[in-house]
MARTOR-946703 format. One record per residue (C-alpha): y, x, z. Coordinates in steps of 0.2 Angstrom, whole numbers, m for minus. Example, Ala and Ser with C-alpha at 12.3 -4.5 7.8 and 13.67 -1.06 7.14 Angstrom:
yy=m22 | xx=62 | zz=39;
yy=m5 | xx=68 | zz=36;
END
This chain:
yy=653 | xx=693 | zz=632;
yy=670 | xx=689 | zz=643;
yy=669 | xx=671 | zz=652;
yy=685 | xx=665 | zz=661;
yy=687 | xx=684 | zz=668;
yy=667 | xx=687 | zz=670;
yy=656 | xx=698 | zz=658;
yy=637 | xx=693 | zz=653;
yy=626 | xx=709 | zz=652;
yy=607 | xx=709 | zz=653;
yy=607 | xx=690 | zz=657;
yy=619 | xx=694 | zz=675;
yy=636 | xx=689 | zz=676;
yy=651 | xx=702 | zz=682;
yy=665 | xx=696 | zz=690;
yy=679 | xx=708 | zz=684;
yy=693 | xx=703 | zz=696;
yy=678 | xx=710 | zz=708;
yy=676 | xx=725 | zz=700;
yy=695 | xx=728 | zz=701;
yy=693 | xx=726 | zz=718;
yy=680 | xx=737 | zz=722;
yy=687 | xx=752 | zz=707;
yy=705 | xx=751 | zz=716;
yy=699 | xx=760 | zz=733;
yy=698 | xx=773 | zz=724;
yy=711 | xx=789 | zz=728;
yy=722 | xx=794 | zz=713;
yy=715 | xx=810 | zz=705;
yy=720 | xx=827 | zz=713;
yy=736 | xx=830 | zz=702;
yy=739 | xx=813 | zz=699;
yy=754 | xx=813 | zz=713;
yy=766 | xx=828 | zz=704;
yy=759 | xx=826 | zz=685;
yy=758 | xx=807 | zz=684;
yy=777 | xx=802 | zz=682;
yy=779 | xx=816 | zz=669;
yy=764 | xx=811 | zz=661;
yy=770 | xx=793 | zz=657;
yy=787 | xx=799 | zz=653;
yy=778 | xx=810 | zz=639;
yy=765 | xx=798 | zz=633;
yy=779 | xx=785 | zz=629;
yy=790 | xx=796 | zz=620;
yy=776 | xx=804 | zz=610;
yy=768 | xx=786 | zz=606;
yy=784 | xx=781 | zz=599;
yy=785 | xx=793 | zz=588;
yy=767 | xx=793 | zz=582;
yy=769 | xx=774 | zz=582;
yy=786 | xx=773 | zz=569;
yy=777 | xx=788 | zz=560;
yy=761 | xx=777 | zz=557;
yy=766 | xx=759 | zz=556;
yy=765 | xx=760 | zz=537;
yy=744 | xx=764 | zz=536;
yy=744 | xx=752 | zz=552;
yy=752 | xx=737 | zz=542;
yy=743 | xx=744 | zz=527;
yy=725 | xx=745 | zz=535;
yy=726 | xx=726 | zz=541;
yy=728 | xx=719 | zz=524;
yy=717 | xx=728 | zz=518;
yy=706 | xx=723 | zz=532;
yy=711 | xx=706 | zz=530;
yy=708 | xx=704 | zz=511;
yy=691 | xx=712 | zz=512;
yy=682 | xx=704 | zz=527;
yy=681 | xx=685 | zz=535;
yy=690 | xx=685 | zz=552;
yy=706 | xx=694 | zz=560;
yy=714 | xx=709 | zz=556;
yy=714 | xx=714 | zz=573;
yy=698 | xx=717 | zz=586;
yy=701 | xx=715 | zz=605;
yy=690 | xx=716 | zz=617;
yy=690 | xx=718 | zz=636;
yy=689 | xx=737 | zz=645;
yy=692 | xx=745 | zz=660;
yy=707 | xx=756 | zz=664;
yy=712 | xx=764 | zz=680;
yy=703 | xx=759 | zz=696;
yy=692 | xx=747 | zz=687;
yy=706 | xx=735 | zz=682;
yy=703 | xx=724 | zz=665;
yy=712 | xx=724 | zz=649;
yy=712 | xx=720 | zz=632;
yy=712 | xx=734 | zz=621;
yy=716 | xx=731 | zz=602;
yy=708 | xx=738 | zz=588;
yy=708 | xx=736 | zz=568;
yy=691 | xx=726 | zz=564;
yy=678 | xx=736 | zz=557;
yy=663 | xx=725 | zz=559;
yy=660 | xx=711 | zz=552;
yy=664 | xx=697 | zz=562;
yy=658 | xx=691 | zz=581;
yy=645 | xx=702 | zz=576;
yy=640 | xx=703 | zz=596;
yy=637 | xx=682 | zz=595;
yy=618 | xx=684 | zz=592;
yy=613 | xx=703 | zz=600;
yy=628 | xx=703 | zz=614;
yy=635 | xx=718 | zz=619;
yy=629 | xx=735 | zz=612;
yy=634 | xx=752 | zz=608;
yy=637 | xx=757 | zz=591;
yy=622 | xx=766 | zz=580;
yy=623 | xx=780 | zz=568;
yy=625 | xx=770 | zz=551;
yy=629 | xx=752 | zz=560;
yy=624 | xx=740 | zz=548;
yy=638 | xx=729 | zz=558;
yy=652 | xx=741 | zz=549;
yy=661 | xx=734 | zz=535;
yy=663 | xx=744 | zz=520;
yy=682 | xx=745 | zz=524;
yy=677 | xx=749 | zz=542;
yy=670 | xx=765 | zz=539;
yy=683 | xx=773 | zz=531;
yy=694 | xx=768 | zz=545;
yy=681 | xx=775 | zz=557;
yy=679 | xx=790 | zz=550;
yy=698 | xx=792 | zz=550;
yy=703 | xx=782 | zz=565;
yy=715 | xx=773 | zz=558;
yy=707 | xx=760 | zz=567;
yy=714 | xx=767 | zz=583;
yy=728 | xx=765 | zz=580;
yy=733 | xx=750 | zz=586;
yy=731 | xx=758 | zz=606;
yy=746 | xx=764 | zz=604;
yy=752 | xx=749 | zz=610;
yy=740 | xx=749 | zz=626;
yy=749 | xx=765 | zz=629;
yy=767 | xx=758 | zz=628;
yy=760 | xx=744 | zz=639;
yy=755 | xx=756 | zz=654;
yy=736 | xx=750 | zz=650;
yy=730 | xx=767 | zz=644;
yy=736 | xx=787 | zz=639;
yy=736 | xx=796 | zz=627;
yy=725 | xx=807 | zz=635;
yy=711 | xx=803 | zz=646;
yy=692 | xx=797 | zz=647;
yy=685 | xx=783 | zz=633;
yy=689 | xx=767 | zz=640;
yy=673 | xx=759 | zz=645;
yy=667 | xx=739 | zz=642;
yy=665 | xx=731 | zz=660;
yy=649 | xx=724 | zz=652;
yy=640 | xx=742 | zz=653;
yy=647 | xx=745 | zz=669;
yy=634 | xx=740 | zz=683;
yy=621 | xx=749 | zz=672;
yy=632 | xx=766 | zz=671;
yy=635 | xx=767 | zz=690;
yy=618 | xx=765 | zz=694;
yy=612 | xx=774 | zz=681;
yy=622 | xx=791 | zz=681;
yy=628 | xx=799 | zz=697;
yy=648 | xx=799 | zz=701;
yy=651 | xx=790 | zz=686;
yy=664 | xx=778 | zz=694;
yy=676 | xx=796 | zz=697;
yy=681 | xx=796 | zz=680;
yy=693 | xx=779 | zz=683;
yy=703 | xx=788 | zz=694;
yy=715 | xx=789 | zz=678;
yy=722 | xx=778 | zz=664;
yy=710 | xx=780 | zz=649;
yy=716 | xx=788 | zz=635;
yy=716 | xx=786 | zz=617;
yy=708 | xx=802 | zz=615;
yy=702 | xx=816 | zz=628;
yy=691 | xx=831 | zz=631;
yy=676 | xx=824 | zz=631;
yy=680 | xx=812 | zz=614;
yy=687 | xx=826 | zz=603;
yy=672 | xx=835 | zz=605;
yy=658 | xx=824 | zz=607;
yy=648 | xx=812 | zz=596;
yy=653 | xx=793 | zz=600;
yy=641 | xx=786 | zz=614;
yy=624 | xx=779 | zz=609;
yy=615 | xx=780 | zz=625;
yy=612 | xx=786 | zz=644;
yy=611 | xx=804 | zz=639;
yy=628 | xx=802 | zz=629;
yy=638 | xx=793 | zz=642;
yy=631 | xx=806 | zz=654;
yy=635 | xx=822 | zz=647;
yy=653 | xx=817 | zz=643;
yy=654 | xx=810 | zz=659;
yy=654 | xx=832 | zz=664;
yy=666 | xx=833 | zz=652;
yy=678 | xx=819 | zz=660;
yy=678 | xx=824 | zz=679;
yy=684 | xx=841 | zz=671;
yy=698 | xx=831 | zz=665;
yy=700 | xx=821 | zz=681;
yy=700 | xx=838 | zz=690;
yy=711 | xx=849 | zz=679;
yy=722 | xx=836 | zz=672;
yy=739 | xx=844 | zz=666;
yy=754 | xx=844 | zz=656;
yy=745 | xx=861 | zz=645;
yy=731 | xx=855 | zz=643;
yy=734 | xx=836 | zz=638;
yy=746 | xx=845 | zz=624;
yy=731 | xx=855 | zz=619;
yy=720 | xx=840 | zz=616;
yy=732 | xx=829 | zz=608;
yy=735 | xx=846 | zz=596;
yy=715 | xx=847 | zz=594;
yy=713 | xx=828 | zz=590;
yy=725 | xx=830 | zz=577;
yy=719 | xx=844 | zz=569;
yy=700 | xx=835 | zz=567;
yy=709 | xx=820 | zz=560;
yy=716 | xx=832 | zz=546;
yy=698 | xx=837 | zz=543;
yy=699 | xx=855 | zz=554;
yy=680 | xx=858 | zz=562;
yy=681 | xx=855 | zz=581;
yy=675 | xx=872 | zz=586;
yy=689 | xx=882 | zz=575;
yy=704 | xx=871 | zz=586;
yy=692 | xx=872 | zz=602;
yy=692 | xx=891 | zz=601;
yy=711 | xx=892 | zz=593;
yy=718 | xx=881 | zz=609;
yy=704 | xx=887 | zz=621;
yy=700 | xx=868 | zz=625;
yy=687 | xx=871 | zz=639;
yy=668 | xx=866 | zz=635;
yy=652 | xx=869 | zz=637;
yy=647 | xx=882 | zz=650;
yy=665 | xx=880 | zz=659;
yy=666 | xx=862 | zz=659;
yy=647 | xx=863 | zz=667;
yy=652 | xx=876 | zz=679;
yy=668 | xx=867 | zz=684;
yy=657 | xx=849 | zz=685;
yy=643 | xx=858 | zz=696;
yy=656 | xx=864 | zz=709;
yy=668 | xx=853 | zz=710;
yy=667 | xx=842 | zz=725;
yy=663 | xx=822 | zz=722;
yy=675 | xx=809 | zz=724;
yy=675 | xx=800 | zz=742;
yy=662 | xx=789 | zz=744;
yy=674 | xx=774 | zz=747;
yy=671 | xx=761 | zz=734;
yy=653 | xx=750 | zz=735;
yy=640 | xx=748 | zz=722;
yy=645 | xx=735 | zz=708;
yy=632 | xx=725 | zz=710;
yy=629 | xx=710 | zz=698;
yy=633 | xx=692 | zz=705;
END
């Protein structure tokens, strides 16, 4: 639960602008320098398209959300982007609503009794992503790029999983490598094997491969199975994203432990 800029998890209270401030020493990643301009260059004019393209089942989705469910058509919540700074992120609701009032903040389970009947449908489409597009337009996210994590979970994750804080060297994106391919997360051992599959990213990010991905994505979305676009595309997984996570050097050591306050 977000609180005048602070987030309740396990009973301690986060102090975002804290966390920005500890996530921000953080060095840009490794082609962040020459790629970066371009990237924003192509992840505006892509989501434009995308966004005149879908505005119909975007403005359809939300009354149909809104006619079907109490509460707004709309769901934002607070996550992190680059170098651990906060933003709101919007969604289309798919759960009923402030379903987080009495068990605060929680990952999603397999068959969510929280989900609307509407909801799953848009989940299983993601339609109800679509709304991101903005957050991408706004500078706040990519299109490509590691899940955008809640600052609620955070303290937990870093102390949990080793260099888990490497993967905010970028924007998070509205999909990525590790998203495309893997199940949403449920636990520790989720989070932490797409976490391999985000330092790739973080290490090998490039004009090639983010075209690859948004392809792949969009090929799913259409119904295509993952492992037919992944071996089409060459999207890398599996024993060459652990090979590339295994060797590649970790982060500098500059930022300290997020430690609740």
């Amino acid at each position: 639960m977000i609180i005048n800029g602070d987030a309740r998890h396990n009973g301690h209270m986060v102090r975002l602008d804290s966390a920005h401030a500890r996530f921000g020493q953080f060095k840009p990643a490794p082609l962040a320098g020459r790629y970066g301009p371009l990237k924003v260059v192509v992840d505006a004019a892509l989501t434009l398209v995308i966004l005149v393209l879908a505005a119909p089942v975007l403005l359809l989705a939300c009354v149909v959300v809104k006619l079907t469910s109490r509460g707004p058509m709309l769901y934002c919540q607070t996550r992190l982007g680059r170098g651990g700074k906060p933003y709101t992120i919007y969604k289309i609701r798919t759960m009923t609503h402030d379903c987080e009032r009495e068990s605060g903040a929680c990952w999603a389970k397999p068959n969510d009794p929280r989900v609307t009947a509407v909801g799953r449908f848009l989940r299983r489409s993601h339609i109800d992503e679509l709304p991101q597009l903005w957050n991408v337009l706004r500078g706040d996210m990519s299109l490509v790029g590691p899940r955008p994590e809640r600052p609620e979970f955070l303290p937990e994750l870093v102390q949990m999983i080793p260099r888990y804080r490497e993967r905010l060297q970028v924007r998070p994106g509205l999909t990525g490598l590790a998203q495309m391919q893997l199940p949403p997360d449920t636990d520790l051992a989720s989070v932490q094997r797409k976490l391999r599959y985000d330092i790739y990213y973080v290490q090998s990010m490039n004009l090639w491969l983010d075209l690859r991905i948004l392809v792949g994505t969009f090929a799913y979305v259409l119904g295509l199975p993952v492992y037919v676009t992944r071996q089409f595309l060459a999207i890398p997984h599996g024993d060459k994203v652990e090979h590339t996570f295994s060797n590649a050097p970790a982060a500098p050591a500059a930022v300290a432990e997020l430690n609740p306050a």
